[in-house]
ZALO-819158 format. One record per atom (N, C-alpha, C, O): x, y, z; atom name; residue in three letters. Coordinates in steps of 0.02 Angstrom, whole numbers, plus 50000, padded with zeros to 5 digits. Layout:
((X,Y,Z),CA,ALA),
...
END
This chain:
((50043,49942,50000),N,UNK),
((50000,50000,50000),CA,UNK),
((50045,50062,50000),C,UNK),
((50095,50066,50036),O,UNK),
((50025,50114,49954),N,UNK),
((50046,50188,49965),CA,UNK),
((50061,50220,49995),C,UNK),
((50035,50186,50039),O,UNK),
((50097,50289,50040),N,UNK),
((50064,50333,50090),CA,UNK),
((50028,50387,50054),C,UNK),
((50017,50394,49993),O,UNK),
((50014,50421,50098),N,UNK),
((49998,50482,50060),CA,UNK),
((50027,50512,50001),C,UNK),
((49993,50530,49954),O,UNK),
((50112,50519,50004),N,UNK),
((50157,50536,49961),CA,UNK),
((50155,50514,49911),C,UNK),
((50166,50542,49857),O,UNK),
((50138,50448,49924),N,UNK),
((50144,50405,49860),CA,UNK),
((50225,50384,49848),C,UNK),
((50242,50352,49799),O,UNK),
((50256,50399,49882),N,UNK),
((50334,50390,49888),CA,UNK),
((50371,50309,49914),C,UNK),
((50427,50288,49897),O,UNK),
((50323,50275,49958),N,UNK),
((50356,50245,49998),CA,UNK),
((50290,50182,50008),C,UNK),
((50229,50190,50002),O,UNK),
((50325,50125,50023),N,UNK),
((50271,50045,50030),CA,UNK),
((50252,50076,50096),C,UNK),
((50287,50112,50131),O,UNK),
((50186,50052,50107),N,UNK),
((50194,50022,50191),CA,UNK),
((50148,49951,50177),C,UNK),
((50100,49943,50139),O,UNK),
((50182,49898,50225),N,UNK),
((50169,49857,50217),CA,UNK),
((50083,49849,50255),C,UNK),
((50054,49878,50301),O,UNK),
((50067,49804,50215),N,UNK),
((49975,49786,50224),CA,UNK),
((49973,49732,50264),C,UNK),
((50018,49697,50241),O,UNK),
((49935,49684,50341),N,UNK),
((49931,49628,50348),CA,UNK),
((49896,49586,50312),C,UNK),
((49847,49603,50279),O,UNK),
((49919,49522,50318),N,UNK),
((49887,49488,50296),CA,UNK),
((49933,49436,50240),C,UNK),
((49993,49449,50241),O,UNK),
((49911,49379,50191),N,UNK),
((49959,49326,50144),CA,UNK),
((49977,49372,50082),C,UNK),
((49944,49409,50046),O,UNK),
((50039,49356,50085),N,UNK),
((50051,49391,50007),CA,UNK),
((50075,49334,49971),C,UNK),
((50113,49289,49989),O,UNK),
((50040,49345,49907),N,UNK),
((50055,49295,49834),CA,UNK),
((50089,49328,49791),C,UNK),
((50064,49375,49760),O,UNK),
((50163,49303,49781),N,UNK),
((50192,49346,49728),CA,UNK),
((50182,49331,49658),C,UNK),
((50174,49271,49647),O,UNK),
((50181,49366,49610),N,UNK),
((50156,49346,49547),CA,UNK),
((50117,49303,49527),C,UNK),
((50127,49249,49500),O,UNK),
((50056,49336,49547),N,UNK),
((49995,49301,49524),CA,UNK),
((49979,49271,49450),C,UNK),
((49968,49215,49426),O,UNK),
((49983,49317,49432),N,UNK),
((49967,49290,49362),CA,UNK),
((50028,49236,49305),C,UNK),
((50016,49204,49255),O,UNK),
((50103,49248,49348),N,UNK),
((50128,49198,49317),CA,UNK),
((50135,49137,49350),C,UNK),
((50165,49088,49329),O,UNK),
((50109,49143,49399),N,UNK),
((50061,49060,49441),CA,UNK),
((50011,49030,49382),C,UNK),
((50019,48977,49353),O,UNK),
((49963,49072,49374),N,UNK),
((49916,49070,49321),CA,UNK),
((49942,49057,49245),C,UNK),
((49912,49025,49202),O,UNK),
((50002,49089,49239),N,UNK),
((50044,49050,49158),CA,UNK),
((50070,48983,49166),C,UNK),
((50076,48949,49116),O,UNK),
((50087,48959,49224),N,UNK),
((50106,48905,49240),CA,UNK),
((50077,48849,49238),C,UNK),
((50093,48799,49206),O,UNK),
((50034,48856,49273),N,UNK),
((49968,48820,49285),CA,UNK),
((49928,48794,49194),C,UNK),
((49929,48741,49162),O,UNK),
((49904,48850,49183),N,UNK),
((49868,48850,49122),CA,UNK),
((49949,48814,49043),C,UNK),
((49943,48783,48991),O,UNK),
((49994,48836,49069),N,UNK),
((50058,48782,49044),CA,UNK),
((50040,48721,49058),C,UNK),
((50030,48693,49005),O,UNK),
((50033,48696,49091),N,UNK),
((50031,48626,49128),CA,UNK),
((49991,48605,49091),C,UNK),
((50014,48556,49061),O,UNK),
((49920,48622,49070),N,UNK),
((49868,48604,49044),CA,UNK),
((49877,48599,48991),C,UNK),
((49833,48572,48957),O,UNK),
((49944,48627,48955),N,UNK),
((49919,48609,48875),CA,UNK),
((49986,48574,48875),C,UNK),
((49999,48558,48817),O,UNK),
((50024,48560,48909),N,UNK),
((50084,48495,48908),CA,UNK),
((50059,48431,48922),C,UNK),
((50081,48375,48908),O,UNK),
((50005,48452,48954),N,UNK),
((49965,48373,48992),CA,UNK),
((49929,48333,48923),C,UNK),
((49922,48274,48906),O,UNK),
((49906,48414,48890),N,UNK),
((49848,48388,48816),CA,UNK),
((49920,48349,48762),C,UNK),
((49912,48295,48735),O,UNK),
((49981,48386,48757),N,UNK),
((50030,48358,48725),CA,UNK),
((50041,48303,48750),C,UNK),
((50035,48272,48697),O,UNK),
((50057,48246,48804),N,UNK),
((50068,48207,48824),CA,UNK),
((50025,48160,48817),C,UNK),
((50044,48102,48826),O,UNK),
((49970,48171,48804),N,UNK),
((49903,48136,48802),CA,UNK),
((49879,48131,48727),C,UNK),
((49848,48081,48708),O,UNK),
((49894,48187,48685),N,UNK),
((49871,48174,48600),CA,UNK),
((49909,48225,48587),C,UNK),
((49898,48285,48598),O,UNK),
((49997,48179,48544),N,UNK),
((50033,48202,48507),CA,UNK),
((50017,48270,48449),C,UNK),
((50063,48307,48429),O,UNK),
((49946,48278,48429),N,UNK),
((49921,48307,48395),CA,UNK),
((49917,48378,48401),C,UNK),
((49908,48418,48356),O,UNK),
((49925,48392,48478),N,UNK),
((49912,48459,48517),CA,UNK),
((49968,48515,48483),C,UNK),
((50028,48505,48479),O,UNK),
((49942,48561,48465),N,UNK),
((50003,48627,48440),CA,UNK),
((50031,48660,48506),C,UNK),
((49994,48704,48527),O,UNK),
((50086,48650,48542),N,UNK),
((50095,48666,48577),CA,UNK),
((50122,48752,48574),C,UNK),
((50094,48794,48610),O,UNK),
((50173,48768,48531),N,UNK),
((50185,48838,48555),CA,UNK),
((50124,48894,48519),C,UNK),
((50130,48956,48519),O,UNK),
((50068,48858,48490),N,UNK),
((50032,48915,48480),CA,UNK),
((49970,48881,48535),C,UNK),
((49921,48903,48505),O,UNK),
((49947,48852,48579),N,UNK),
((49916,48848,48621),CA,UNK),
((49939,48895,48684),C,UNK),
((49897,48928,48714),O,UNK),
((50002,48895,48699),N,UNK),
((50035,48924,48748),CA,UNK),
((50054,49000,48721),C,UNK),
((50082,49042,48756),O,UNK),
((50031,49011,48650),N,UNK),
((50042,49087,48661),CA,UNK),
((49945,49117,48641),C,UNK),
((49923,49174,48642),O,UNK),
((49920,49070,48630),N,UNK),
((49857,49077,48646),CA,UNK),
((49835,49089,48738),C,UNK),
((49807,49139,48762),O,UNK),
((49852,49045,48765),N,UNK),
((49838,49059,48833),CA,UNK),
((49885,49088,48856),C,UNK),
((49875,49093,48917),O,UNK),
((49938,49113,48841),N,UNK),
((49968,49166,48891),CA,UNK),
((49939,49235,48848),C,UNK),
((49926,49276,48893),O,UNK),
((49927,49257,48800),N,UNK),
((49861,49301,48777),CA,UNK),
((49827,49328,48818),C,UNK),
((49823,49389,48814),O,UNK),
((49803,49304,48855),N,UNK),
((49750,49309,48909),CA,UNK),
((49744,49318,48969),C,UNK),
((49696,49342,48999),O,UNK),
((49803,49294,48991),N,UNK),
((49832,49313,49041),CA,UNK),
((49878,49395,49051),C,UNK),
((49879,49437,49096),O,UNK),
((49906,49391,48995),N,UNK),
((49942,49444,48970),CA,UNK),
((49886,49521,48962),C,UNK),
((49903,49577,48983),O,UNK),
((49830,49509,48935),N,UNK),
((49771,49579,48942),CA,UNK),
((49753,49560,48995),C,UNK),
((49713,49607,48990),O,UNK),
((49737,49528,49061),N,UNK),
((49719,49522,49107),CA,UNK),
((49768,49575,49143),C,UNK),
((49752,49624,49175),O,UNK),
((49825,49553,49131),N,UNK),
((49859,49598,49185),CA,UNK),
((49890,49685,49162),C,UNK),
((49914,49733,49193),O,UNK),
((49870,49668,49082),N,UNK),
((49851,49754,49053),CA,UNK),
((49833,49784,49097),C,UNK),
((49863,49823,49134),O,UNK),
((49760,49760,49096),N,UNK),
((49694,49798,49113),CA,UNK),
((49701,49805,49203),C,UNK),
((49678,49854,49233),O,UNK),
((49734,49752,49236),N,UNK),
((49748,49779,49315),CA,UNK),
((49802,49818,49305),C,UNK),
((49808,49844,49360),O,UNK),
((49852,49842,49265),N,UNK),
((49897,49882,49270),CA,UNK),
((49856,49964,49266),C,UNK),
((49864,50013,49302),O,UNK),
((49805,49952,49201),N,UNK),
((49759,50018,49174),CA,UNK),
((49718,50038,49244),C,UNK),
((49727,50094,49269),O,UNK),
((49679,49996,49268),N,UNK),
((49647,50000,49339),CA,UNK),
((49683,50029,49394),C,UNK),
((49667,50080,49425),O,UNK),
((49748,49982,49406),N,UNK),
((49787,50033,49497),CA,UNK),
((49822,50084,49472),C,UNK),
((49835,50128,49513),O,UNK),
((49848,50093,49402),N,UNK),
((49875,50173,49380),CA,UNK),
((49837,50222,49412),C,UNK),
((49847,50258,49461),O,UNK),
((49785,50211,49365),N,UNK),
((49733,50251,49368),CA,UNK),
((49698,50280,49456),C,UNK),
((49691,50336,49481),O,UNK),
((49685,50211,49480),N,UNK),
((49660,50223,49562),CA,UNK),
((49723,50247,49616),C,UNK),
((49708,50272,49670),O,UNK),
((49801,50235,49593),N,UNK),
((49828,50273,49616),CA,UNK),
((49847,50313,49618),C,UNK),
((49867,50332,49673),O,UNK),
((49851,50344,49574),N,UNK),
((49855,50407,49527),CA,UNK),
((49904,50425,49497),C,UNK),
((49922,50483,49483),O,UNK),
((49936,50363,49481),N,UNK),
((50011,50371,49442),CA,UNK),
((50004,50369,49373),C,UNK),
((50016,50325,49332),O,UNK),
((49977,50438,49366),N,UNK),
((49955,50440,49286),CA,UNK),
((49996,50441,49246),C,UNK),
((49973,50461,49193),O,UNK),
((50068,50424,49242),N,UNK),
((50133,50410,49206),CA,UNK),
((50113,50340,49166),C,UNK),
((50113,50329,49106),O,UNK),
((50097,50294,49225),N,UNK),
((50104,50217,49240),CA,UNK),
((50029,50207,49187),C,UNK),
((50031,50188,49129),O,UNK),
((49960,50227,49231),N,UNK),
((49889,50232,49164),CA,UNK),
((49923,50256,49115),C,UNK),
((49941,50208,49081),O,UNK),
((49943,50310,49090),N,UNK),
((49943,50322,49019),CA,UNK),
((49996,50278,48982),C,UNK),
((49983,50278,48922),O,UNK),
((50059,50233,49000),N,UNK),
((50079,50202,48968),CA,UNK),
((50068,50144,48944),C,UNK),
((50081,50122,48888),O,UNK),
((50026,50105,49014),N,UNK),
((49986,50048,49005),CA,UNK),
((49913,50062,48965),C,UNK),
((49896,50006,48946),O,UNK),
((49875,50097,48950),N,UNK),
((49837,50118,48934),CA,UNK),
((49870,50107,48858),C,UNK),
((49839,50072,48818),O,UNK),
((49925,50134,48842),N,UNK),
((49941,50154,48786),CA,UNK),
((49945,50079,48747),C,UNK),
((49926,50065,48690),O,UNK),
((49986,50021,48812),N,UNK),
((50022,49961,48784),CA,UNK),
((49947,49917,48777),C,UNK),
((49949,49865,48746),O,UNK),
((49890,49938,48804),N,UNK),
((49849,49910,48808),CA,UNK),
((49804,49889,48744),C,UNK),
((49781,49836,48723),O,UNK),
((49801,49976,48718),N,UNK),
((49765,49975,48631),CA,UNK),
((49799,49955,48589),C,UNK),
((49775,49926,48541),O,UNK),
((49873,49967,48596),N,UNK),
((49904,49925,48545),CA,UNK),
((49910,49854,48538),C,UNK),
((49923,49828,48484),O,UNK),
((49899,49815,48601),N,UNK),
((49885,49719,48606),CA,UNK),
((49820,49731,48588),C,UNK),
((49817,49699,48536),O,UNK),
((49759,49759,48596),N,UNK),
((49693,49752,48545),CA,UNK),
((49711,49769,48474),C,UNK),
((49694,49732,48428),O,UNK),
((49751,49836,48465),N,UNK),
((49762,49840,48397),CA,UNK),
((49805,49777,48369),C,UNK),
((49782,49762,48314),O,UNK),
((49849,49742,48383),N,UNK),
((49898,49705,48340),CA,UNK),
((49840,49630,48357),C,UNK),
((49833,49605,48301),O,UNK),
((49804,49593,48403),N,UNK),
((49771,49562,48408),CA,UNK),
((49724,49573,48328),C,UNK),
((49738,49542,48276),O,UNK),
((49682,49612,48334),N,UNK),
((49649,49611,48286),CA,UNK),
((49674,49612,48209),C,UNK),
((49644,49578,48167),O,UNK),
((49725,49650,48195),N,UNK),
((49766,49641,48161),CA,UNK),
((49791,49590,48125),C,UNK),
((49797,49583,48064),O,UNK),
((49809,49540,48189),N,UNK),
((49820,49460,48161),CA,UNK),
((49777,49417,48155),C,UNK),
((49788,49365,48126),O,UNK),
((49718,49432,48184),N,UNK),
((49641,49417,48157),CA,UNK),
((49624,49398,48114),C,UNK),
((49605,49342,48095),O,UNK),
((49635,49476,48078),N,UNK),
((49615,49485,47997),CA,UNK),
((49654,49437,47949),C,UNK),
((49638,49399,47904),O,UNK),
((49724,49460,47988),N,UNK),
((49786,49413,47927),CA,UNK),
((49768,49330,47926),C,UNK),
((49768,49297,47874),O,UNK),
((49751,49301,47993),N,UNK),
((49746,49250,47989),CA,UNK),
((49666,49222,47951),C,UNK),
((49665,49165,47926),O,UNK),
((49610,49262,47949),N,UNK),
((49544,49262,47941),CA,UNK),
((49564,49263,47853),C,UNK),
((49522,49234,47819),O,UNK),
((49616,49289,47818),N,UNK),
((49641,49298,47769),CA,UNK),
((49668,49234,47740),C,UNK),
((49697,49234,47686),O,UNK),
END
């Protein structure tokens, strides 16, 4: 947590989980090594950049969110920025691939 300053941690009680979401790449890894192990057939590095995709705007959009609620409008406007451009190049390869 913040202080006022915005300068300095103070610590919060309570469990802390470090890197949540690459628990969550891990995990969701597992699942498509398990599908490889089970039917040779499985595309593995485009499954795994399919689901890390997702994970990856997940943690955009909490970056766009505590910028913003903290008011480190440096931090929102850059993530904000990195944000439209993974919708822009997403869609992008959309098209190419829809092509």
């Amino acid at each position: 947590m913040l202080n006022q300053g915005k300068d300095r941690c103070i610590p919060v009680p309570g469990k802390y989980l470090p890197f949540p979401l690459l628990i969550a790449c891990g995990c969701l890894s597992l699942m498509v090594i398990v599908s490889y192990v089970r039917k040779r057939e499985t595309q593995v590095v485009s499954n795994l950049i399919a689901v890390w995709s997702l994970i990856e705007t997940v943690g955009i959009i909490v970056e766009i969110i505590l910028g913003y609620l903290m008011g480190i409008y440096s931090a929102f406007g850059l993530s904000l920025v990195s944000g439209l451009f993974l919708i822009g190049c997403n869609l992008f390869f959309c098209i190419i691939y829809d092509k």
